[in-house]
Kinemage of the C-alpha trace (Angstrom):
@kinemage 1
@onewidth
@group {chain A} dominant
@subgroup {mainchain}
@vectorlist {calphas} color= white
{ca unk a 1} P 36.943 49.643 -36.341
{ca unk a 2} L 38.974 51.702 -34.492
{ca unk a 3} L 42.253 51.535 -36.954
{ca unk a 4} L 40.042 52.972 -39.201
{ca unk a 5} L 38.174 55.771 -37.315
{ca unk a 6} L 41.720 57.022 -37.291
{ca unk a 7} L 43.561 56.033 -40.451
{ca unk a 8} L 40.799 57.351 -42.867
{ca unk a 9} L 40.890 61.201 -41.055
{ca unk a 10} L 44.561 60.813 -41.235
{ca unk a 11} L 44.993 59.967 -44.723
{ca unk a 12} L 42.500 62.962 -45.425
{ca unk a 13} L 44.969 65.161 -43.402
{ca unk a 14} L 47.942 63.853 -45.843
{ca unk a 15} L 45.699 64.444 -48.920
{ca unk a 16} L 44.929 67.659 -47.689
{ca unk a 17} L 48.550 68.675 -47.278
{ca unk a 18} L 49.288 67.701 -50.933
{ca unk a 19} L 46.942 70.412 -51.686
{ca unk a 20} L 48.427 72.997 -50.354
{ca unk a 21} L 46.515 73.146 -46.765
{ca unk a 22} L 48.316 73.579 -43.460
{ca unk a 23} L 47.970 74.047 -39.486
{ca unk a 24} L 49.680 77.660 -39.856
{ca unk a 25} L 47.614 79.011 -41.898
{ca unk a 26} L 44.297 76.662 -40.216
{ca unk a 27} L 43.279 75.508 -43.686
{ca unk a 28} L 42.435 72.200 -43.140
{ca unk a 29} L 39.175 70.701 -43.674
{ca unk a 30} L 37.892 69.117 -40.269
{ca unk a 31} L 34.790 68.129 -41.634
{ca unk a 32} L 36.391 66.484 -44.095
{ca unk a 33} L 38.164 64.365 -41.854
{ca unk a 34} L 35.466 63.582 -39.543
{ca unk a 35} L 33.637 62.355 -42.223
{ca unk a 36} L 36.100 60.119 -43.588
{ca unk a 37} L 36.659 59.046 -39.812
{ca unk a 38} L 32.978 58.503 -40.006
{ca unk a 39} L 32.820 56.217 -42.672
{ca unk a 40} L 36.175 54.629 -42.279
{ca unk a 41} L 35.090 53.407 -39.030
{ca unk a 42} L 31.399 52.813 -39.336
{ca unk a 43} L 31.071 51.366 -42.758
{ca unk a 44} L 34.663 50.154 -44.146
{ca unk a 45} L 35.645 48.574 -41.021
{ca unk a 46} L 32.406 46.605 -40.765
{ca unk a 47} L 32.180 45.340 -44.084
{ca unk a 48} L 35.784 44.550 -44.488
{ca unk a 49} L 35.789 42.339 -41.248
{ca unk a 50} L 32.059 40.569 -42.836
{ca unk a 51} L 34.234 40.441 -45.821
{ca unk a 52} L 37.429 38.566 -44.390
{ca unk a 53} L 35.474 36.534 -42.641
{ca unk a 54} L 32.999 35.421 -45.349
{ca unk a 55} L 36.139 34.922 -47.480
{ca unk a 56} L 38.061 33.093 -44.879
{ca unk a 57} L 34.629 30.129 -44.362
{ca unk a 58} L 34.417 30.160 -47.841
{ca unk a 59} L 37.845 29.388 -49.065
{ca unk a 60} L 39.591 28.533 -45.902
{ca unk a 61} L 43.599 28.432 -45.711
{ca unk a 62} L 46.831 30.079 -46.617
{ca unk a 63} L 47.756 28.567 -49.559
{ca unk a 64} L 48.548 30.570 -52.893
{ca unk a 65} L 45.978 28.885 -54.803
{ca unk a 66} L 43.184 29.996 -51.713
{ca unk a 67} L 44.555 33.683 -51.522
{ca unk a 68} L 44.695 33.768 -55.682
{ca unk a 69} L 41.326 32.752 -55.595
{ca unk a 70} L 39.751 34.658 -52.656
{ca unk a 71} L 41.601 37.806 -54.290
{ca unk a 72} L 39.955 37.462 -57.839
{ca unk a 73} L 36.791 37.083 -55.975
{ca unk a 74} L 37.429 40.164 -53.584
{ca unk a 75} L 38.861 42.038 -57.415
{ca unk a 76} L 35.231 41.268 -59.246
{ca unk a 77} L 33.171 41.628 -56.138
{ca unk a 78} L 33.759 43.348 -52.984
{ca unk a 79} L 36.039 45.875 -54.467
{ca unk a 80} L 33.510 47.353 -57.060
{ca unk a 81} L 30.915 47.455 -54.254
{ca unk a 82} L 33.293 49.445 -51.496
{ca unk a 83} L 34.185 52.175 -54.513
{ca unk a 84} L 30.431 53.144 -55.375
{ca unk a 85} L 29.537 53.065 -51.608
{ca unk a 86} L 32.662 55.055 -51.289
{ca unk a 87} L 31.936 57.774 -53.583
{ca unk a 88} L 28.159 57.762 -53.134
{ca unk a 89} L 27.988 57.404 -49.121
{ca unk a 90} L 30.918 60.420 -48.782
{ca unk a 91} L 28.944 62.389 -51.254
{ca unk a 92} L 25.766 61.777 -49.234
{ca unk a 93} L 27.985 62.661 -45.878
{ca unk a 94} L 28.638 65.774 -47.842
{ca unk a 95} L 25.008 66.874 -48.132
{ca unk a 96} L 24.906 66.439 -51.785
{ca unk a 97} L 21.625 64.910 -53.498
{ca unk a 98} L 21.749 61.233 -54.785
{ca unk a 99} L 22.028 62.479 -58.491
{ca unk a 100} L 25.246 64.624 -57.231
{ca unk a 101} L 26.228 61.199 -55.848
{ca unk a 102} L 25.439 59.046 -58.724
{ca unk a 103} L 27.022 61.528 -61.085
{ca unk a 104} L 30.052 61.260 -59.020
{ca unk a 105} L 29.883 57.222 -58.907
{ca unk a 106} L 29.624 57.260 -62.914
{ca unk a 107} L 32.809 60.010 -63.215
{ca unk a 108} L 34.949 58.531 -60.937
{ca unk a 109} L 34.274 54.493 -60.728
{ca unk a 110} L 36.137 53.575 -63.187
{ca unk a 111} L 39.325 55.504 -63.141
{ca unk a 112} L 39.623 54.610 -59.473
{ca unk a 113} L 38.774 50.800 -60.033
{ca unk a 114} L 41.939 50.616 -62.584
{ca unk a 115} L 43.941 52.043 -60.502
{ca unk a 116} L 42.991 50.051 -57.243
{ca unk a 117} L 43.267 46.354 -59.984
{ca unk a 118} L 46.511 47.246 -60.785
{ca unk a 119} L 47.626 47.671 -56.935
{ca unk a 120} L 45.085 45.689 -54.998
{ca unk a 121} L 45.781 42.513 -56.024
{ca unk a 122} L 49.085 41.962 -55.269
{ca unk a 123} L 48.382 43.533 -51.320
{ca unk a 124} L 45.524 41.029 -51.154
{ca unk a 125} L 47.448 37.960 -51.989
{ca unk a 126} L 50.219 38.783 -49.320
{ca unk a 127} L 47.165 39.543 -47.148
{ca unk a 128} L 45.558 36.404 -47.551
{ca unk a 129} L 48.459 34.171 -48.169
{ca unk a 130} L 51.390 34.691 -46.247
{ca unk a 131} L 49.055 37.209 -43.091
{ca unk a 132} L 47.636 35.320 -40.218
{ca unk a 133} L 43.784 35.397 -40.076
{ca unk a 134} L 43.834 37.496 -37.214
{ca unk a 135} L 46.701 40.068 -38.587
{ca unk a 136} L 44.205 40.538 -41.542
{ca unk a 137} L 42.314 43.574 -41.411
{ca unk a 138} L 45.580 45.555 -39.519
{ca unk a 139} L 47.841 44.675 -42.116
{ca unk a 140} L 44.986 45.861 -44.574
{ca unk a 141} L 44.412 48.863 -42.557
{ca unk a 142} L 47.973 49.569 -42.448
{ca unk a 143} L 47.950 49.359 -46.714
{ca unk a 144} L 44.870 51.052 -46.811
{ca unk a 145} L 46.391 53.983 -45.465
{ca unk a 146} L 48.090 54.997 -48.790
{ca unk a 147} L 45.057 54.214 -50.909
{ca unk a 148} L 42.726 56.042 -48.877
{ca unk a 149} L 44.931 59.233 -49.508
{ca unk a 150} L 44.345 58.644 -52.967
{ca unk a 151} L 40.517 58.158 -52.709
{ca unk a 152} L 40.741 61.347 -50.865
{ca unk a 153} L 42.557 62.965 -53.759
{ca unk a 154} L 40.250 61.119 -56.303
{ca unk a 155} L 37.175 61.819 -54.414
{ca unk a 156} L 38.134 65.534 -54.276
{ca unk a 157} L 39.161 66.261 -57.947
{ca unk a 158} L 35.943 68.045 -59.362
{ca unk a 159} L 34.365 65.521 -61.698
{ca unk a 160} L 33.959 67.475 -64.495
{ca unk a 161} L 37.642 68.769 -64.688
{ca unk a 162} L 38.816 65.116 -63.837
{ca unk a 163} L 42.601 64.849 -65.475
{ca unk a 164} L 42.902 63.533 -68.919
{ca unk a 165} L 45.314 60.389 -67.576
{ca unk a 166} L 41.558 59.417 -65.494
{ca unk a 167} L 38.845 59.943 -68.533
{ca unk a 168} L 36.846 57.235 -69.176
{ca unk a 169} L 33.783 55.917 -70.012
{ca unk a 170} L 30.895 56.208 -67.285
{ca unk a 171} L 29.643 53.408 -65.574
């Protein structure tokens, strides 16, 4: 849990630098981070351990066949799940009613989802196939640094002006 109290806040630093923001000029959102420290480290950290070790009883070893399987599983199940909690709960943390936070869900679901199937996949079968149990969630946390700074870039792209490359249809 702690990995991800303080790779979630960093990756919303990095995001934040992409847009421009700096410590000279104090522009940074600390908020912003806290929150994604917040729910990095209370809610993704939790549910990613229940999920590796749900995963891990239910198709146990390190072949490829158990990490191909336990990653189409993780593709069509978990993965869906942990993007609308993502975009819902951080809109929530945000102070934003749960229509602002559906709306969001619907706009941005999808785009993010084909982005993380295209990526995902290939992280979890190293994860699960060639990663020790126990090495799991750090080597995930380690990956997840990168995507989280572009959650934080997806999450923060107004979702009525989303670019045309992520239009889609809503959820």
């Amino acid at each position: 849990m702690a990995s991800y109290g303080v790779i979630w806040p960093i990756s919303s630093l990095i995001q934040q630098t992409f847009e421009g923001r700096s410590f000279e000029d104090h522009s940074y959102d600390w908020w912003r981070c806290a929150r994604f420290g917040f729910y990095g480290s209370c809610y993704v950290a939790p549910t990613l351990y229940i999920w590796f070790s749900i995963a891990s009883a239910v198709w146990p070893g390190s072949t490829l066949k158990s990490a191909v399987i336990k990653t189409c599983i993780e593709t069509i199940t978990y993965t869906p799940f942990a993007m609308c909690s993502f975009y819902f709960g951080m809109s929530l943390l945000e102070g934003k009613s749960v229509e602002d936070a559906v709306a969001e869900v619907k706009a941005k679901f999808w785009p993010t989802y084909k982005v993380g199937a295209s990526v995902w996949p290939i992280v979890a079968v190293t994860n699960f196939w060639l990663i020790p149990p126990a090495n799991r969630v750090p080597f995930i946390s380690v990956c997840s640094l990168i995507w989280t700074c572009f959650l934080a870039y997806m999450k923060h792209l107004d979702k009525e002006n989303l670019p045309q490359r992520f239009k889609h249809r809503s959820v």
